[in-house]
N, C-alpha and C positions, 0 to 999 in steps of 0.2 A: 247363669254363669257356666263358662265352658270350662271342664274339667281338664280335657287334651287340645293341642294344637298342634297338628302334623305340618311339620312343614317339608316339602321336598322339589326337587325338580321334575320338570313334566316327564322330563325319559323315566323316574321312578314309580312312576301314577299306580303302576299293577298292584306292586309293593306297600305304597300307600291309603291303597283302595283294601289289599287284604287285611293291614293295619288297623283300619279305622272298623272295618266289619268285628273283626273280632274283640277290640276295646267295648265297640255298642252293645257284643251281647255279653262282657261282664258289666254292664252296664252304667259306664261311662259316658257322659254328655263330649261328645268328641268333633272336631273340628277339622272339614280335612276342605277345602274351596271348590274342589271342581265337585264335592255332592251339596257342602251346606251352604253354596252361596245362592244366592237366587236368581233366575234369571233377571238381567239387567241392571245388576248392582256394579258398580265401580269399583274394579278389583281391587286398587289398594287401600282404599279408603275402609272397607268391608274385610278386606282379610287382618291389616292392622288394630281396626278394631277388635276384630275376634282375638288376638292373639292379645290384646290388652286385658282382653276380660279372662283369660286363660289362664289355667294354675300352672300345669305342666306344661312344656314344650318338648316335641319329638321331634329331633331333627335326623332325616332320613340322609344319612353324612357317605351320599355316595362319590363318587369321583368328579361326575356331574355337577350334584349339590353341592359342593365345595369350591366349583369355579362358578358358580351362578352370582351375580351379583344382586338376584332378589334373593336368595336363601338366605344370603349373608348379611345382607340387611335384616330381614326378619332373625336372624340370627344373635345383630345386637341390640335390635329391637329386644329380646328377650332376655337379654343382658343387663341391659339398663333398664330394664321392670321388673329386677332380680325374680325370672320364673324358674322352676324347677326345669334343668335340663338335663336331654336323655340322647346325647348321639347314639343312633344306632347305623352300627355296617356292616357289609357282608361284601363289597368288591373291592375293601383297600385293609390294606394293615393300618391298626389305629396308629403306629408312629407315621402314617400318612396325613392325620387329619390335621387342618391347620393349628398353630401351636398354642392358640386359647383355647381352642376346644378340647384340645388334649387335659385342660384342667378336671373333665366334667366328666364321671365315671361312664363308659361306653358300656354297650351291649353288642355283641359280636354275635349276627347271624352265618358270618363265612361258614360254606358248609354245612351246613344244620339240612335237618329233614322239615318239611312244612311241618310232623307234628310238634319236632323241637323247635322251632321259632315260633308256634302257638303257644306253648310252656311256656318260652320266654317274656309271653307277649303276658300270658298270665300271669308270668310275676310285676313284670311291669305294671298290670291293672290292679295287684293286689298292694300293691308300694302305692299307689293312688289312692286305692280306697280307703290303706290306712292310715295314709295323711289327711285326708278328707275326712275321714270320722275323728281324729284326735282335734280336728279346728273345729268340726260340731260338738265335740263334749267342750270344751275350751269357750265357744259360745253359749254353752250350756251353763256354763257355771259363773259366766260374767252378768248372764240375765238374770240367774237364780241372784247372784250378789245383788243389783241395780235392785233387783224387787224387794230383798229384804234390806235391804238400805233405805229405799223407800218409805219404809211402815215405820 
């Protein structure tokens, strides 16, 4: 199962590619298509999956992404699989983003120095991890009940 789902516009790819490198090495199973697809896979059929199988969704909410009509689709694609979503921006004021996504707490890299949007990045990966360890003790304790129910 994939932990992150970047989604963004191709003019953001740099952005996207930094994203996904540094989510890997706190060591999140992350999803970004121009590295985890495989050659010869059919893009949408292969990136919507991924994003189905996806906890969290990042959306790279540049001015770009935001008039793309595949962002956007994958956008309510991730709406209607109620995933954890993360606009992140840095070339728009958030009272720019379109006005559902304004529901969905933002991360503002405008400004920042690479090491403070590495910070950011790692609180972002550590809000992951510790939603991912609360649904493994939570599976922990449902197997522990099943087993001793069993006997």
């Amino acid at each position: 199962m994939t932990d992150v789902f970047i989604s963004h516009s191709q003019a953001d790819l740099p952005l996207a590619e930094f994203l996904h490198r540094h989510l890997k090495q706190e060591g999140l199973n992350v999803y970004l298509a121009s590295v985890s697809m495989p050659p010869g896979e059919r893009w949408m059929p292969h990136i919507m999956e991924s994003l189905r199988g996806s906890t969290w969704v990042l959306c790279l909410a540049s001015r770009t992404a935001c008039a793309s009509p595949w962002v956007m689709q994958e956008m309510g694609a991730a709406i209607v699989g109620n995933k954890k979503l993360i606009p992140i921006i840095w070339d728009q004021p958030a009272d720019a983003l379109p006005g559902w996504m304004k529901e969905f707490q933002a991360v503002n890299l405008a400004g920042t120095s690479q090491q403070e949007a590495v910070a950011a990045i790692g609180r972002i990966a550590e809000a992951i991890k510790a939603e991912k360890q609360k649904g493994l003790v939570i599976l922990g304790l449902l197997v522990a009940g099943l087993v001793a129910f069993g006997k």
